[in-house]
C-alpha positions as a Markdown table, in Angstrom:
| # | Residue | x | y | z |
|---|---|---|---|---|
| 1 | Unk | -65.6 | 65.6 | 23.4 |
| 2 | Unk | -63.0 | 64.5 | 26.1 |
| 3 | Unk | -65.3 | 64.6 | 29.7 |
| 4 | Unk | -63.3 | 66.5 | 32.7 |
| 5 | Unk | -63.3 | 66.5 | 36.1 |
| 6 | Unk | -61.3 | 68.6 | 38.6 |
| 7 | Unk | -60.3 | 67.7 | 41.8 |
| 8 | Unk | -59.6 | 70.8 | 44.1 |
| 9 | Unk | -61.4 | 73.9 | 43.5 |
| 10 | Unk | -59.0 | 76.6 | 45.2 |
| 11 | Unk | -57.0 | 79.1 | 42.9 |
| 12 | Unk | -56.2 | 76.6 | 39.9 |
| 13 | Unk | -59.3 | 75.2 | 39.8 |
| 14 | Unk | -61.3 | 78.4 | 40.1 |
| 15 | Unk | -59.1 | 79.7 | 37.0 |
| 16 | Unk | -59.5 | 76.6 | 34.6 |
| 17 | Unk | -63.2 | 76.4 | 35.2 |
| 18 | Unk | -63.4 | 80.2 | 34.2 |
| 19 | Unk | -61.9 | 79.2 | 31.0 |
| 20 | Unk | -63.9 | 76.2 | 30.6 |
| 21 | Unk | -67.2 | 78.5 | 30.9 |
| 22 | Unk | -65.6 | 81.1 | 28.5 |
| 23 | Unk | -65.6 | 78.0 | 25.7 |
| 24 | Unk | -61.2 | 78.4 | 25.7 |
| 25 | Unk | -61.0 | 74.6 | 26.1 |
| 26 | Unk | -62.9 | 72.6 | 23.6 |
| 27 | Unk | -64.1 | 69.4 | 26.0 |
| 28 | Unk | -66.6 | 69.3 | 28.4 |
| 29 | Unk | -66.3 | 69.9 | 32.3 |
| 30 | Unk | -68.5 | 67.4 | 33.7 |
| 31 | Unk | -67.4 | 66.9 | 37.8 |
| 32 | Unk | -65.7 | 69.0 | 40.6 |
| 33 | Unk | -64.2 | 67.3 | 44.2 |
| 34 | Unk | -63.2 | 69.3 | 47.0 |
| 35 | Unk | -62.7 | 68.5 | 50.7 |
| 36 | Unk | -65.2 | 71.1 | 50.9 |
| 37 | Unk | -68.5 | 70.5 | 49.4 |
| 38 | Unk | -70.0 | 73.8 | 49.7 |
| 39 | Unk | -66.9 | 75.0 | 47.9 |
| 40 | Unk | -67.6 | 72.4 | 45.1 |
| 41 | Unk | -71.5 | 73.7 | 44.9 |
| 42 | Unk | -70.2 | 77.5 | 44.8 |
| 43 | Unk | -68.0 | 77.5 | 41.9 |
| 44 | Unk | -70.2 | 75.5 | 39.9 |
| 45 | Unk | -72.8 | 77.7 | 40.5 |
| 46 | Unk | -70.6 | 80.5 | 40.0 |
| 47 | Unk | -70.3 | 79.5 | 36.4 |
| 48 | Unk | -72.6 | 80.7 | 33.6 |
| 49 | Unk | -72.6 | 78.2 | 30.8 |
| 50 | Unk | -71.1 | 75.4 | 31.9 |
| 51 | Unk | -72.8 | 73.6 | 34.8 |
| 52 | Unk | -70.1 | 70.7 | 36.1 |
| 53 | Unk | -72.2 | 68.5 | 39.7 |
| 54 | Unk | -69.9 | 68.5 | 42.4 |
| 55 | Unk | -68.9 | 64.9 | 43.2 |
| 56 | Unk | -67.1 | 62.1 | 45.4 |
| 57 | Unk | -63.9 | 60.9 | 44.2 |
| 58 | Unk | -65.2 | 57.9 | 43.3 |
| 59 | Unk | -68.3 | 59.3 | 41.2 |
| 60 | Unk | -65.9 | 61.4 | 39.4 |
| 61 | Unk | -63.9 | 58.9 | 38.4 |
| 62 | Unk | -66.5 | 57.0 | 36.9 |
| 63 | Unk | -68.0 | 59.7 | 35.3 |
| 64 | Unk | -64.5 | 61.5 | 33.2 |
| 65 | Unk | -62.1 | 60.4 | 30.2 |
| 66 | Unk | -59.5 | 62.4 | 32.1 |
| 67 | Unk | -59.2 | 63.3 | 35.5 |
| 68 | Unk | -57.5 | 66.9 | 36.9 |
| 69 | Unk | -55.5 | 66.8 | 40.0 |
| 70 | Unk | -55.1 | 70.8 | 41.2 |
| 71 | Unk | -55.7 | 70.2 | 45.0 |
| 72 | Unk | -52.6 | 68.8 | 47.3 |
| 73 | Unk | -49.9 | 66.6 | 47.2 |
| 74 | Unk | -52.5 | 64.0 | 49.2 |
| 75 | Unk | -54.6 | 64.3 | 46.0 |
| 76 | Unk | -52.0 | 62.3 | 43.9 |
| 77 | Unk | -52.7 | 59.5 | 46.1 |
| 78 | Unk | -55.7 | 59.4 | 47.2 |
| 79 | Unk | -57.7 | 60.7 | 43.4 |
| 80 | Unk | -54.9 | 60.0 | 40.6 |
| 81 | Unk | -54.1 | 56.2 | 41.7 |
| 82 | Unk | -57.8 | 55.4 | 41.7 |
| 83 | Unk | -58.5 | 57.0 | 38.4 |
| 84 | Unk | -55.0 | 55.6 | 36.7 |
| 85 | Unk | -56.2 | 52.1 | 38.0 |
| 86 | Unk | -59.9 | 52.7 | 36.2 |
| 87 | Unk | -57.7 | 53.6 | 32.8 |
| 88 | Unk | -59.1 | 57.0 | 32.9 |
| 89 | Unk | -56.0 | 60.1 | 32.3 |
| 90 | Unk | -55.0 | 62.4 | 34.4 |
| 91 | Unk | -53.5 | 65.6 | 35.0 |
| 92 | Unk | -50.7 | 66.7 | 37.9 |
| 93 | Unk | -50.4 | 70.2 | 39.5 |
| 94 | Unk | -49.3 | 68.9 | 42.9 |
| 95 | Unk | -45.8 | 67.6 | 41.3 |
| 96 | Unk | -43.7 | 67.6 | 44.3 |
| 97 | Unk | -45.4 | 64.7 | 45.2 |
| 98 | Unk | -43.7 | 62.9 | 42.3 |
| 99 | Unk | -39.7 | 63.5 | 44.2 |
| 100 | Unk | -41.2 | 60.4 | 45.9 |
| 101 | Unk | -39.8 | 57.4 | 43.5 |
| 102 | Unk | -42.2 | 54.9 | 44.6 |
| 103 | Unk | -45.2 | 57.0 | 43.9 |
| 104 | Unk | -43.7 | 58.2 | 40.4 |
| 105 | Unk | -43.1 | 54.4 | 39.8 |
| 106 | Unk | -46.6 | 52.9 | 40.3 |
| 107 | Unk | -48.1 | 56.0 | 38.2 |
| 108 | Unk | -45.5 | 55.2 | 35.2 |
| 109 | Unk | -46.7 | 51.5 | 35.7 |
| 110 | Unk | -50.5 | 51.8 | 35.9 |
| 111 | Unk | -50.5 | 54.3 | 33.6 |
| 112 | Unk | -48.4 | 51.7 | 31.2 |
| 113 | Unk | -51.1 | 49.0 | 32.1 |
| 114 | Unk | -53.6 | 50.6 | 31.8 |
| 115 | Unk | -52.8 | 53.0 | 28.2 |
| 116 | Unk | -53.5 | 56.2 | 30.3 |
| 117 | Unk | -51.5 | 59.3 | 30.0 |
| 118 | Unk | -50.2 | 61.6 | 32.6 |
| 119 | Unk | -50.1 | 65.5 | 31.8 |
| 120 | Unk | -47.6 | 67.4 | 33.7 |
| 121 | Unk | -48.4 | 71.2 | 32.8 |
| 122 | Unk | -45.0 | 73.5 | 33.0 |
| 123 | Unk | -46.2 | 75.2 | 35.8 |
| 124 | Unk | -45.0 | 78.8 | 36.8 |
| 125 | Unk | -42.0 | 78.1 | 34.7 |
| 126 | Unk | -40.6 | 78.5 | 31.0 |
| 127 | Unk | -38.0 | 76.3 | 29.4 |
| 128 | Unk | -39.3 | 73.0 | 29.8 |
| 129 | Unk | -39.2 | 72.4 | 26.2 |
| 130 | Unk | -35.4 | 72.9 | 25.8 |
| 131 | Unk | -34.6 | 70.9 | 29.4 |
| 132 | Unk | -36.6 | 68.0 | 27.5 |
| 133 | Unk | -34.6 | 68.7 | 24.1 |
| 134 | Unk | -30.9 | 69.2 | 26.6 |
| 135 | Unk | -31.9 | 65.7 | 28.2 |
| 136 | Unk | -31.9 | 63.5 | 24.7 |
| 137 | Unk | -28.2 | 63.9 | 25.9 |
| 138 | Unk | -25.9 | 64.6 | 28.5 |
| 139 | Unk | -27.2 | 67.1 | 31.1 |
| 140 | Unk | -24.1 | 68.4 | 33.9 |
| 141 | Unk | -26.7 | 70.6 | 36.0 |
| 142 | Unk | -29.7 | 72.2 | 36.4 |
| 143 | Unk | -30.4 | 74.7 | 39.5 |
| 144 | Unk | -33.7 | 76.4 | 40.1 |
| 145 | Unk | -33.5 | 79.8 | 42.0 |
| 146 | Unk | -37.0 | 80.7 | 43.7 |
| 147 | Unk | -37.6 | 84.4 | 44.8 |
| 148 | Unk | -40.2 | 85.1 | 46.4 |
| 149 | Unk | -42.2 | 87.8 | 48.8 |
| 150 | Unk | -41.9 | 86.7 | 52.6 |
| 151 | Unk | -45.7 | 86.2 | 52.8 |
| 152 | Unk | -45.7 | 84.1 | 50.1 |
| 153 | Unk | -44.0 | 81.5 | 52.1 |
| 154 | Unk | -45.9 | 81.7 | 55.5 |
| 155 | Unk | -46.7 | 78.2 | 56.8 |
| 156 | Unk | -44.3 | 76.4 | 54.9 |
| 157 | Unk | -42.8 | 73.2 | 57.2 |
| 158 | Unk | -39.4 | 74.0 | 56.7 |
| 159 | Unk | -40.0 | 78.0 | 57.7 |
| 160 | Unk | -41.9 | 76.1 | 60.9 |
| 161 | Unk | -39.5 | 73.6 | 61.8 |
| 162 | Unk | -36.8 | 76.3 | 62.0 |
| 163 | Unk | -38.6 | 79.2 | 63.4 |
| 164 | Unk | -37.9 | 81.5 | 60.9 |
| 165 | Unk | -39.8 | 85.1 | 61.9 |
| 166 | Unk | -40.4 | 86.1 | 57.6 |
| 167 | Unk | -42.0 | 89.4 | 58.7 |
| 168 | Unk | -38.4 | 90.5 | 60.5 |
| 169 | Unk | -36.5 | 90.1 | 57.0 |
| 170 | Unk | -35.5 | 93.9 | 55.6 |
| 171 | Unk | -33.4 | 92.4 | 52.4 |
| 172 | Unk | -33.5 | 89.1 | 50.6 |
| 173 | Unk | -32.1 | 85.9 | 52.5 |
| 174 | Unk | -31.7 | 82.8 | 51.1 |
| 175 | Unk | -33.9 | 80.6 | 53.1 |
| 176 | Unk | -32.9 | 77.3 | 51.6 |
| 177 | Unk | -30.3 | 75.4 | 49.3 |
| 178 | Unk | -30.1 | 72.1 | 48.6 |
| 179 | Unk | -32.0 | 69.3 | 46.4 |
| 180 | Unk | -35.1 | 69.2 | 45.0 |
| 181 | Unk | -36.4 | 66.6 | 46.7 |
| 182 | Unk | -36.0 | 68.2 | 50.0 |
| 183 | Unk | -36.9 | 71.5 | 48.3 |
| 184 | Unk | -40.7 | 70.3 | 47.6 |
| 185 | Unk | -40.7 | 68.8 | 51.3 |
| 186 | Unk | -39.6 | 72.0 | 52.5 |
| 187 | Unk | -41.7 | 74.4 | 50.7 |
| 188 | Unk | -44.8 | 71.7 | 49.1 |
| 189 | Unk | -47.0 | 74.3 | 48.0 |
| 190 | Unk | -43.8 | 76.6 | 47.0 |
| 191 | Unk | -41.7 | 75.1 | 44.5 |
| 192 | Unk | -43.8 | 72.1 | 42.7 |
| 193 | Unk | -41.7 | 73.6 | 39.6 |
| 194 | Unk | -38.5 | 72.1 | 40.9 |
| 195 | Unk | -40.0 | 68.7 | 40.4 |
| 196 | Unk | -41.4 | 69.3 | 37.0 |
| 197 | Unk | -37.8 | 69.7 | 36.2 |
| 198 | Unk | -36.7 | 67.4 | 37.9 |
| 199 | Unk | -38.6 | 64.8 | 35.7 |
| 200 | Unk | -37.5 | 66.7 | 32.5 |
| 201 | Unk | -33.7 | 66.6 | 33.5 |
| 202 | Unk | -31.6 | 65.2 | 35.9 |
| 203 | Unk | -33.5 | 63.7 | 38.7 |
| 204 | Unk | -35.0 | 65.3 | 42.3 |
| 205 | Unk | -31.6 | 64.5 | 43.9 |
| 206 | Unk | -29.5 | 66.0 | 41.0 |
| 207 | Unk | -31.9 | 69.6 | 40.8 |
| 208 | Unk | -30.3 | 72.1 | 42.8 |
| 209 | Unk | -32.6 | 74.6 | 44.1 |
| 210 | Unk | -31.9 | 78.0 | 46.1 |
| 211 | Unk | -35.6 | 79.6 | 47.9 |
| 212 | Unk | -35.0 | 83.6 | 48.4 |
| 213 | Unk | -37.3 | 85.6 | 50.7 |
| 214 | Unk | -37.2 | 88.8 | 48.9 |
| 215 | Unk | -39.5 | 91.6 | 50.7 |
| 216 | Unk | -38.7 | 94.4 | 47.8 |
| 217 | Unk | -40.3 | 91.7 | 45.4 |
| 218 | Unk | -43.9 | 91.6 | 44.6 |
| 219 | Unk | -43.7 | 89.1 | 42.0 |
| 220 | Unk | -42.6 | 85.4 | 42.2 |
| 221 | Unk | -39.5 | 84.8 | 40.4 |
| 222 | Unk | -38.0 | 81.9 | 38.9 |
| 223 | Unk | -34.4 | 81.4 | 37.7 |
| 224 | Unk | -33.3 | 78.2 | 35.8 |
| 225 | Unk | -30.0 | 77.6 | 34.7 |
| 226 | Unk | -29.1 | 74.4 | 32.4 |
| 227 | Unk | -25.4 | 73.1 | 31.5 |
| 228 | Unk | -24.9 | 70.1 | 29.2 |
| 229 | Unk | -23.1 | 68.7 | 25.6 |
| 230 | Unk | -25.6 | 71.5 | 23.9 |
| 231 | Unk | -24.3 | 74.2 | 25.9 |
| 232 | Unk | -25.8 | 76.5 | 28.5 |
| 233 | Unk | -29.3 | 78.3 | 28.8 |
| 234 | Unk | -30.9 | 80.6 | 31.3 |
| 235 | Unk | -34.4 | 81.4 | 31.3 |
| 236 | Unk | -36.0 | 83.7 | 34.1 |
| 237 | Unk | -39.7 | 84.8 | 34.5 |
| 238 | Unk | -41.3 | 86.9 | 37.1 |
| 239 | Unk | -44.7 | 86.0 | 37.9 |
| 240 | Unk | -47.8 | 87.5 | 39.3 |
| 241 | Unk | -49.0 | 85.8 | 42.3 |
| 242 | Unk | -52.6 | 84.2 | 42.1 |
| 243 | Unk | -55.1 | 87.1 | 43.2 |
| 244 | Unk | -56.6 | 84.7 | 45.4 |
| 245 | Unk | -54.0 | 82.8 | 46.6 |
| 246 | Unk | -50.6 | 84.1 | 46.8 |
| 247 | Unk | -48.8 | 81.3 | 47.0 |
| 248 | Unk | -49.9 | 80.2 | 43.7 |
| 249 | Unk | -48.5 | 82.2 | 40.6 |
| 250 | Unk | -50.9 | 83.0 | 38.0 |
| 251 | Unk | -49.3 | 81.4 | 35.0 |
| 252 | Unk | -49.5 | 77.9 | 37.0 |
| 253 | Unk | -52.8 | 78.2 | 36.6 |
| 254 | Unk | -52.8 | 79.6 | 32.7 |
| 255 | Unk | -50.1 | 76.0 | 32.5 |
| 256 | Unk | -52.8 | 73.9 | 33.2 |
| 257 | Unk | -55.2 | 75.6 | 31.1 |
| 258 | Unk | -53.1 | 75.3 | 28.0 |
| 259 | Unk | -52.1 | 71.5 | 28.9 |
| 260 | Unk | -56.1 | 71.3 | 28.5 |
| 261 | Unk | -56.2 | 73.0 | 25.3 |
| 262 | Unk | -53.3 | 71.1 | 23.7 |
| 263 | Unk | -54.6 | 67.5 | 24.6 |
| 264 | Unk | -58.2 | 68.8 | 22.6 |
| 265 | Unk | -56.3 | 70.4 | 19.5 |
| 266 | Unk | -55.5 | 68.0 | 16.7 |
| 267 | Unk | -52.0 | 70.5 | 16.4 |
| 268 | Unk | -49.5 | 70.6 | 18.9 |
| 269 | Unk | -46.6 | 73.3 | 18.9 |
| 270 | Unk | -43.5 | 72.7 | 21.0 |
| 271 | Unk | -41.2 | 70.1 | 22.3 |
């Protein structure tokens, strides 16, 4: 059985080590990192028949076939880079940090070197499967549209550098437009989706992405639209927020869990 370790043990991680103790992925979790120690000891001890140590990053490492990133942008460099460099796999939730070229290129390279592979779960979207299929040819454009409650987006840099009161919105404002790149600097724990498509498609400065502060809304919504020589889709999904963070939508989490499952079936469905 493939040995897993998770690195971050907020929201995502809380979820996938649920299904790990419910027997939903067949490998065996082995290691959990978190800034926080104690948080590390209290969901392993939180689980009933599987019984991952908490660890340093350097300890996990060692002791995994295939590491699990779910923690921070900082993460990718600081976890995935070390474990891509010991050959060991690895899985991305923080994609935004991946708009950054140079980081994308030395994880394509050491993961080249080193016959790893890197898992880059769908995230709070659907369509990823025909954005891969579009690409194989010509793509013209692909624009993400983010709507999300005002809470939701509390903290972000971009609603901080330009003093934007979210609590005084009474209908939905547009809060940002412009490329994806800029996007996941904006909003980094926001819109990690518009990097995953920006690695499917055209590129982080191609991806046009529109962020809504929508107070009637109490789901996240995501709107992709894809123009290119096979046409046109849409696809749209509204998700529930996480119920313990609501920045993070519950289906990112159920992403990563079904990345999981995929890589330990002999069978795999989909594009």
């Amino acid at each position: 059985m493939i040995k897993v370790g998770i690195v971050g043990c907020g929201a995502i991680g809380g979820e996938i080590c649920k299904a790990f103790d419910r027997g939903i992925i067949n490998a065996t979790l082995v290691a959990l990192l978190d800034r926080d120690l104690e948080s590390a000891k209290e969901l392993a001890n939180s689980l009933e028949h599987v019984k991952p140590s908490a660890m340093s990053a350097p300890e996990l490492i060692d002791a995994v076939d295939l590491v699990v990133e779910c923690a921070s942008q900082f993460a990718v460099k600081e976890v995935v880079i070390p474990a891509l460099g010991k050959g060991k796999d690895v899985m991305i939730m923080s994609v935004g940090a991946l708009t950054d070229e140079g980081l994308l290129r030395q994880i394509r390279e050491l993961a080249r070197k080193n016959n790893c592979k890197v898992y880059l779960p769908s995230g709070a979207i659907v369509g990823l499967d025909g954005l891969k299929s579009a690409s194989m040819a010509r793509i013209n454009s692909v624009t993400l549209t983010t709507r999300k409650p005002p809470a939701s987006l509390e903290g972000a840099p971009y609603v901080v550098q330009h003093n934007i009161d979210l609590s005084t919105l009474k209908k939905a404002t547009i809060l940002f437009e412009g490329s994806a790149e800029e996007a996941v600097k904006g909003f980094p724990f926001n819109v990690n989706v518009a990097a995953t498509l920006s690695i499917a498609g055209i590129g982080a400065k191609q991806t046009k992405v529109r962020i809504v502060a929508d107070p009637a809304l109490r789901r996240n919504v995501h709107e992709i639209l894809v123009e290119g020589d096979f046409g046109r889709f849409e696809t749209r999904v509204e998700n529930v927020p996480s119920p313990s963070n609501p920045k993070t939508s519950y289906l990112a989490a159920l992403s990563a869990i079904a990345t999981l499952k995929k890589i330990a079936e002999p069978i795999q469905i989909g594009t």
